[in-house]
Phi, psi and omega in degrees: 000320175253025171294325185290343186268304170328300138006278147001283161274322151330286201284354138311306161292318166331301172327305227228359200284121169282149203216104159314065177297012167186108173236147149245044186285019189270302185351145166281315153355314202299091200313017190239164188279121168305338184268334179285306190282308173321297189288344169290316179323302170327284157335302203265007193054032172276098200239007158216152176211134207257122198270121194266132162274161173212033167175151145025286180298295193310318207305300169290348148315306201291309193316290180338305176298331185236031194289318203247051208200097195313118171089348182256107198274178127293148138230157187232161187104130209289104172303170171220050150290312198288346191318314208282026205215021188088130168234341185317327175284005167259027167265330147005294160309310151349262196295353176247007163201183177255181202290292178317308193307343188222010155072025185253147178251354183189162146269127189171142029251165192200149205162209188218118180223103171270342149011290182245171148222102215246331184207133191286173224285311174321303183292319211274340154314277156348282208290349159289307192294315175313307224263308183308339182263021180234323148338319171285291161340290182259005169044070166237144178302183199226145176246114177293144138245111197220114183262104176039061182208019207274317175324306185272345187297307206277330194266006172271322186272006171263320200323308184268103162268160171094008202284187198185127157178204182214172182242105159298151193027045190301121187237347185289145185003176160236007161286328172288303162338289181312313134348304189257347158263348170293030148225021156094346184271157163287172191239115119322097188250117205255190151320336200278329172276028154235019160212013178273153176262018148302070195313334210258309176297294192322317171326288185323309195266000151292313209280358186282104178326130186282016160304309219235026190276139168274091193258149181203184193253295216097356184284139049260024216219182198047030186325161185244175171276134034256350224267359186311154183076023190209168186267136199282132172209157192316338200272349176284342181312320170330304188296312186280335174310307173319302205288348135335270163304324187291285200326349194214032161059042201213187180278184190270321190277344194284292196303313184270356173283289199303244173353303184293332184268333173309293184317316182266004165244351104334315199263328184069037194254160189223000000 
C-alpha cells in the first residue's frame, strides 16, 4: 500500500506540474535576477522550463545557463532576423558534445519572419535548410518561429522529412493552423490569447484541442493579463493555463496533466 500511495502522489504531481516551453531568461538583457524568477516559477509549479536560444550568443547562454540547474533544458539556434550574423557556431554545441550531456532539446527558435527585414529573405533560408539539417542529424525537435511567411515556410519543412516540432507563438490563420497540425506539429500558446482582441484568433485558441497545445511566456516579452506592463517570466505560465481552462470550462489540472505530457514527449525532458 504504500508503494501504491507513493505512486500516486508522484503521478499527481505529474498532473499538475507546468512547463514553460519557450523563456529567454538565460540572456544576459533578461532585466530580472534568474535565481528570483526560478523560484517563483517553481512557487507557481513551473517546475520546467526551456531557454530558447535566438543567436549565436543566446544559444551558448542557454547551454551555460542550464547547466547546473534542475528542471531547466536548452534550445540552440538562430531566428531569423539574427540569420544574416551567421548560424554555423551552433552547430558547434553539437559537434563537440552530445545533445543529453548539455541538456539541449531542441533546435530553435528558427524559421522565416517577412514581418520585418532584418535579414534578407535569401539568408534566412539558408540558415532555415541549415539548422533543419542538423535537427535531423541529431534527431532533435524544431521550435518554429514563422511571420507572414508560411507560403514560402511549408514546402521548405515537407523538403525535410520525419521533422517533430511546434509552431511558436502562433497567431496565424487557421488554415495554417490546420497546415501544421496535419504534419504533426504542436501549438505553442503564449500571452497573447489572454488579451488580444482578434475574435477570430481568441475562436481559434479556445477551440484547439488540447493534445496538440504547448504552454509557453516568451519571456521577458509577451506578458499575459492581468500582468501587461510589467516583465514576463515563466511562473506567469500558471496564469495562461488558468486563462485556458476558464475559457473552455474545464479544470486547471485537465490543461496542465495534458500540456506537460505534450511538453515532455516532445522535448523528452524528465
Amino acid at each position: 500500500m504504500p508503494k501504491i500511495r507513493a505512486l500516486q502522489s508522484k503521478q499527481l504531481l505529474l498532473s499538475n506540474m507546468l512547463v514553460d516551453t519557450h523563456c529567454h531568461i538565460h540572456e544576459s538583457t533578461y532585466p530580472l535576477a534568474p535565481a528570483d524568477v526560478i523560484s517563483r516559477a517553481h512557487a507557481a509549479g513551473v517546475d520546467q522550463m526551456v531557454c530558447v536560444g535566438t543567436s549565436q550568443q543566446s544559444s551558448h547562454e542557454a547551454v551555460s545557463f542550464v547547466a547546473n540547474k534542475q528542471g531547466l533544458y536548452a534550445a540552440i539556434g538562430v531566428h531569423p532576423h539574427e540569420s544574416k550574423d551567421g548560424w554555423m557556431a551552433v552547430s558547434d554545441l553539437l559537434y563537440n558534445n552530445t545533445p543529453k550531456s548539455q541538456k539541449i532539446v531542441a533546435i530553435g527558435e528558427i524559421g522565416l519572419d517577412y514581418y520585418y527585414s532584418h535579414s534578407p529573405r535569401e539568408t534566412q533560408i539558408a540558415a532555415l535548410e541549415g539548422q533543419l539539417q542538423l535537427a535531423k542529424d541529431y534527431n532533435l525537435p524544431v521550435i518554429f518561429h514563422v511571420r507572414e511567411a508560411f507560403d514560402d515556410f511549408w514546402p521548405i519543412f515537407d523538403n525535410f522529412s520525419g521533422l517533430r516540432g511546434e509552431l511558436h507563438s502562433f497567431t496565424d490563420s487557421r488554415r495554417n493552423l490546420d497546415e501544421g497540425l496535419k504534419r504533426g506539429l504542436f501549438i505553442g500558446i503564449n500571452g497573447i490569447s489572454t488579451f488580444t482582441k482578434d475574435s477570430a484568433q481568441r475562436e481559434m485558441f479556445t477551440s484547439l484541442g488540447l493534445r496538440y497545445m504547448l504552454l509557453e511566456t516568451d519571456a521577458p516579452f509577451l506578458t499575459p493579463a492581468p500582468f501587461r506592463g510589467t516583465i514576463n517570466e515563466p511562473a506567469y505560465v500558471r496564469n495562461i493555463a488558468q486563462f485556458h481552462a476558464e475559457a473552455r470550462g474545464i479544470s486547471l489540472h485537465e490543461v496542465a496533466k495534458s500540456t506537460t505530457q505534450n511538453a515532455r514527449s516532445l522535448f523528452a525532458t524528465y
